[in-house]
C-alpha positions as CSV (number, residue, x, y, z in Angstrom):
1,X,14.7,-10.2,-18.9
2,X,14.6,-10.8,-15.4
3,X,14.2,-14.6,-16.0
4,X,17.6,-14.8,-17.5
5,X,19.1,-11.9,-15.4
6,X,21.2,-14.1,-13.0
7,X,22.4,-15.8,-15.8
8,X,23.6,-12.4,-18.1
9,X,25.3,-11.5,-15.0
10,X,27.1,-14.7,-14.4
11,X,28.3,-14.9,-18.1
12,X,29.5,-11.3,-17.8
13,X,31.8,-12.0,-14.8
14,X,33.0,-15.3,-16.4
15,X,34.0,-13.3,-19.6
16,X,35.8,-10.9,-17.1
17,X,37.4,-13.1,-15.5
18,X,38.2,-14.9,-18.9
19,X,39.7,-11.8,-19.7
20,X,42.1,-10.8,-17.0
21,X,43.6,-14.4,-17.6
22,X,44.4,-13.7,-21.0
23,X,45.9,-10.4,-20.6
24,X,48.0,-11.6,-18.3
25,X,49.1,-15.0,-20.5
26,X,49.0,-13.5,-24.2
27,X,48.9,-10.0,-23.6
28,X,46.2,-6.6,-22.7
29,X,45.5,-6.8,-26.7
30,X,44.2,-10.3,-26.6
31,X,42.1,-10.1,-23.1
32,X,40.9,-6.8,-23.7
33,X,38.3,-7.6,-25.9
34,X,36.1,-10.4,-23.3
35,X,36.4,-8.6,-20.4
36,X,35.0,-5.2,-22.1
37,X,32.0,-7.9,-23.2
38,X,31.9,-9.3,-19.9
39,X,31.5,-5.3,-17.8
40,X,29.4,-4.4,-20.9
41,X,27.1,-7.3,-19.7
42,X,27.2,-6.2,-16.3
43,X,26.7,-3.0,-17.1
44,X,23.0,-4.6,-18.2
45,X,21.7,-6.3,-15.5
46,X,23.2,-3.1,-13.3
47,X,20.9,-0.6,-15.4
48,X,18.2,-3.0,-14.9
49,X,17.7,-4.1,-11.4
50,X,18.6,-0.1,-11.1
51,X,15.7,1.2,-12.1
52,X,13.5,-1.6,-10.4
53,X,15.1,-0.3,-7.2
54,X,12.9,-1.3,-5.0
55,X,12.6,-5.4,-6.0
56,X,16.5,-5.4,-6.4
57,X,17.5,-2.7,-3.5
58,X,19.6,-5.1,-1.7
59,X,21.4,-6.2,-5.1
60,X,22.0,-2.2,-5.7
61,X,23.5,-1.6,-2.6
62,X,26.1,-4.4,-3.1
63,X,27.2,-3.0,-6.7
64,X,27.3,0.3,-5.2
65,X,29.9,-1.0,-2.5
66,X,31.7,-3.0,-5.0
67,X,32.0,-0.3,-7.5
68,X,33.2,2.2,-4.6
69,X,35.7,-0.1,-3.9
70,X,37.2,-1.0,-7.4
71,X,37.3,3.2,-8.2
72,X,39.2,3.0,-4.2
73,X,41.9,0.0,-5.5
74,X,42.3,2.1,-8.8
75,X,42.9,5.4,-7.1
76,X,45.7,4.2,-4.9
77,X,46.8,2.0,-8.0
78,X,46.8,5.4,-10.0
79,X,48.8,7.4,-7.4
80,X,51.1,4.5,-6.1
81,X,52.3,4.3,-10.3
């Protein structure tokens, strides 16, 4: 697994961002479906280098920030609505 874990994570993002695009061309329907493969693969190298905290601690700390600041841009999405 970690041989192939900067890889699982790159295909994850592409499928995410594979997915907004298509949401926003054809509809949430259509997109919805690769970018819920694409976190769900995220999700896996996350849980991972999670509990190998200490080899991936630097790795952690950025997912922690980014995830921080995507519940921050939702929350005042939410509210704004």
């Amino acid at each position: 697994m970690k041989k192939y874990l900067r890889e699982i994570e790159l295909s994850g993002l592409l499928l995410v961002i594979i997915g907004v695009v298509c949401s926003m061309v054809w509809g949430y329907n259509f997109g919805m479906w690769p970018c819920a493969m694409g976190l769900l693969l995220w999700l896996i190298t996350f849980l991972y280098k999670a509990f190998n905290w200490k080899e991936y601690e630097r790795d952690n700390r950025q997912n922690i920030m980014i995830l921080l600041i995507a519940i921050f841009i939702l929350t005042i999405k939410m509210l704004l609505r």
